[in-house]
ZANU-707700 format. One record per atom (N, C-alpha, C): x, y, z; residue in three letters. Coordinates in pm, whole numbers, plus 50000, padded with zeros to 5 digits. Layout:
<recs>
XYZala...
</recs>
This chain:
<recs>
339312861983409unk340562854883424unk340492846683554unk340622836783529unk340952822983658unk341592829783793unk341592828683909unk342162830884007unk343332819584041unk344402824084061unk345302810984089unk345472811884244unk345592796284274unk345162801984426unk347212798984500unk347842794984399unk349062799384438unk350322808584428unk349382825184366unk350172836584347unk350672839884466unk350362845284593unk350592845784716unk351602835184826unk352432842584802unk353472828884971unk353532837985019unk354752831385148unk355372832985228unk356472830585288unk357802841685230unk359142834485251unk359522846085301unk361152844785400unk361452851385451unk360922862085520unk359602861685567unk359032865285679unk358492877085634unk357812877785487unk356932888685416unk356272879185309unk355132887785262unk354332883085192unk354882883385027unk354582875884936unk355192876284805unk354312876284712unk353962882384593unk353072877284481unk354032869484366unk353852859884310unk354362852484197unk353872853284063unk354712860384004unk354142859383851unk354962850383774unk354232850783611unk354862842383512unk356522853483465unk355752862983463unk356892875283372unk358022880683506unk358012875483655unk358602880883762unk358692873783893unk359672866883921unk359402853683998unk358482860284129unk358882869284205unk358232875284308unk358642887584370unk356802896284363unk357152907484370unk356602910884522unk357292919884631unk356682921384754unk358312921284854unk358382923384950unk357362920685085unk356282928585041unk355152922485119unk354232927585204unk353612924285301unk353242930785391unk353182929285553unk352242922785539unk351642918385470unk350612912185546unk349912895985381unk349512892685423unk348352880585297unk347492890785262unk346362896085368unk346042906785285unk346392914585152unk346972923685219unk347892928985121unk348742924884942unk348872915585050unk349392909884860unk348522900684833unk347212900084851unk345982891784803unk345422908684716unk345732917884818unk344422926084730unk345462935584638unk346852934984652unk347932939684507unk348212930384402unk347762912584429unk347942907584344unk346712906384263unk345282913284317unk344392912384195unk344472925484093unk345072932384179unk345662948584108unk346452943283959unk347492936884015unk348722936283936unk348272927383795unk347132919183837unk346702906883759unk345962917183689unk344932925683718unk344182933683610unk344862944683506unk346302948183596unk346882958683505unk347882951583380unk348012935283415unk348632930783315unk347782928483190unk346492921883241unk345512917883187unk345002933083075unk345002942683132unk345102952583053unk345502960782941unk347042957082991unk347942961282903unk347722959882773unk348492969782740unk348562970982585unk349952953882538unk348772952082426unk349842937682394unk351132935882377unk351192955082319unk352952956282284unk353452958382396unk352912962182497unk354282966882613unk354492951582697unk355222953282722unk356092940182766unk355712939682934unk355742925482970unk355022924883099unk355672932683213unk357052931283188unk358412940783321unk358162953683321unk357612963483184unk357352973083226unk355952977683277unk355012971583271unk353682968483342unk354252968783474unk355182958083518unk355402952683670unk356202965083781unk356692973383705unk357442982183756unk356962992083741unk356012997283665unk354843006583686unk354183005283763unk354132991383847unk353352987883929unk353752992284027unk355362990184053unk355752990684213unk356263002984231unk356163015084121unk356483030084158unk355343036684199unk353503028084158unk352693034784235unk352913032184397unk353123043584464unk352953042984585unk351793035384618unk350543036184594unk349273025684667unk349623015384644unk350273006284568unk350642992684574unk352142987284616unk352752995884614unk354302995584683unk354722985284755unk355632973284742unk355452968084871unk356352977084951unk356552968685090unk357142973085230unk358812975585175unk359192971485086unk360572967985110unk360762971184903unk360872977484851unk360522980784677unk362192971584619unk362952974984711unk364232968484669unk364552953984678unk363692948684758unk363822932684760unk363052927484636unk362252933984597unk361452928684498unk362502932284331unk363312943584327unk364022949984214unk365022937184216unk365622934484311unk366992925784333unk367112911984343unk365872907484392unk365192896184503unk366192890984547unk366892900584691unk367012893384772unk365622896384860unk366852890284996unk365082883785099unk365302899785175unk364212900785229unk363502913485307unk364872917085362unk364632933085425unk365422935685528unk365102929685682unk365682923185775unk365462929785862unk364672937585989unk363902931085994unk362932942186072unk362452948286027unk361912951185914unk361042956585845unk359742955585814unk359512941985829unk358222937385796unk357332939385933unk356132942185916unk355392952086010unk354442940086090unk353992946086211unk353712938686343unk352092932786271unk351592919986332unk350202911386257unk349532925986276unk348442928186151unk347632937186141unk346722941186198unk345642955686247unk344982955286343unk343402942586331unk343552940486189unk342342928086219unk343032914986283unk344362910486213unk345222897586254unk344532897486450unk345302909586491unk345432910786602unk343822907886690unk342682913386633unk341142912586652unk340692902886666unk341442891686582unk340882883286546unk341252871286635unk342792871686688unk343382863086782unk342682871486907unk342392881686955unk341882883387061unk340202878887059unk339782874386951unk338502866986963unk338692855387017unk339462846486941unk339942831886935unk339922828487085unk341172839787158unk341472838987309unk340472838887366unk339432851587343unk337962853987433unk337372840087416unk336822835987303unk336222822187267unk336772809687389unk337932809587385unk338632798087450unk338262796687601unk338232810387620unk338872815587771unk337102810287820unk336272814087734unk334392812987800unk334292802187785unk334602793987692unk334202775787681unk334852768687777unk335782770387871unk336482765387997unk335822765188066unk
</recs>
């Protein structure tokens, strides 16, 4: 199956996956994250049995705890995130801007 390279945004200050059967499911803290639940979600649809209908695929999805997003009720309701909820750049995010800085700081 094709990769679409615009399942994944970014609104209201969490990560989102976009489907055909569910406008968007998530927060999640991070691109990561909903890069590596939206190839989840894409294989368990892809799976499915033809008769079950895509919503209950999608919500089987978000009661497994390992794919959960941050926030399960913004995604049931869609409104936008809570709040302060959405979690601080990740320990690579963070690795990775302290490279950038190191990089900068030696080429001066």
């Amino acid at each position: 199956m094709p990769e679409r390279t615009d399942r994944v945004q970014f609104r209201d200050g969490g990560w989102y996956i976009s489907t055909r059967e569910h406008p968007l499911v998530g927060p999640y803290a991070s691109e990561f994250d909903a890069q590596l639940n939206a190839s989840k979600l894409v294989s368990q649809l892809a799976q499915a049995d033809p008769e079950t209908k895509p919503q209950t695929t999608i919500q089987s999805f978000l009661a497994d705890p390992s794919t959960r997003p941050i926030d399960p009720q913004a995604t049931v309701t869609g409104k936008p995130p809570a709040r302060g909820r959405v979690k601080q750049p990740d320990t690579f995010s963070r690795f990775v801007g302290w490279i950038v800085r190191r990089v900068r700081h030696n080429s001066t």
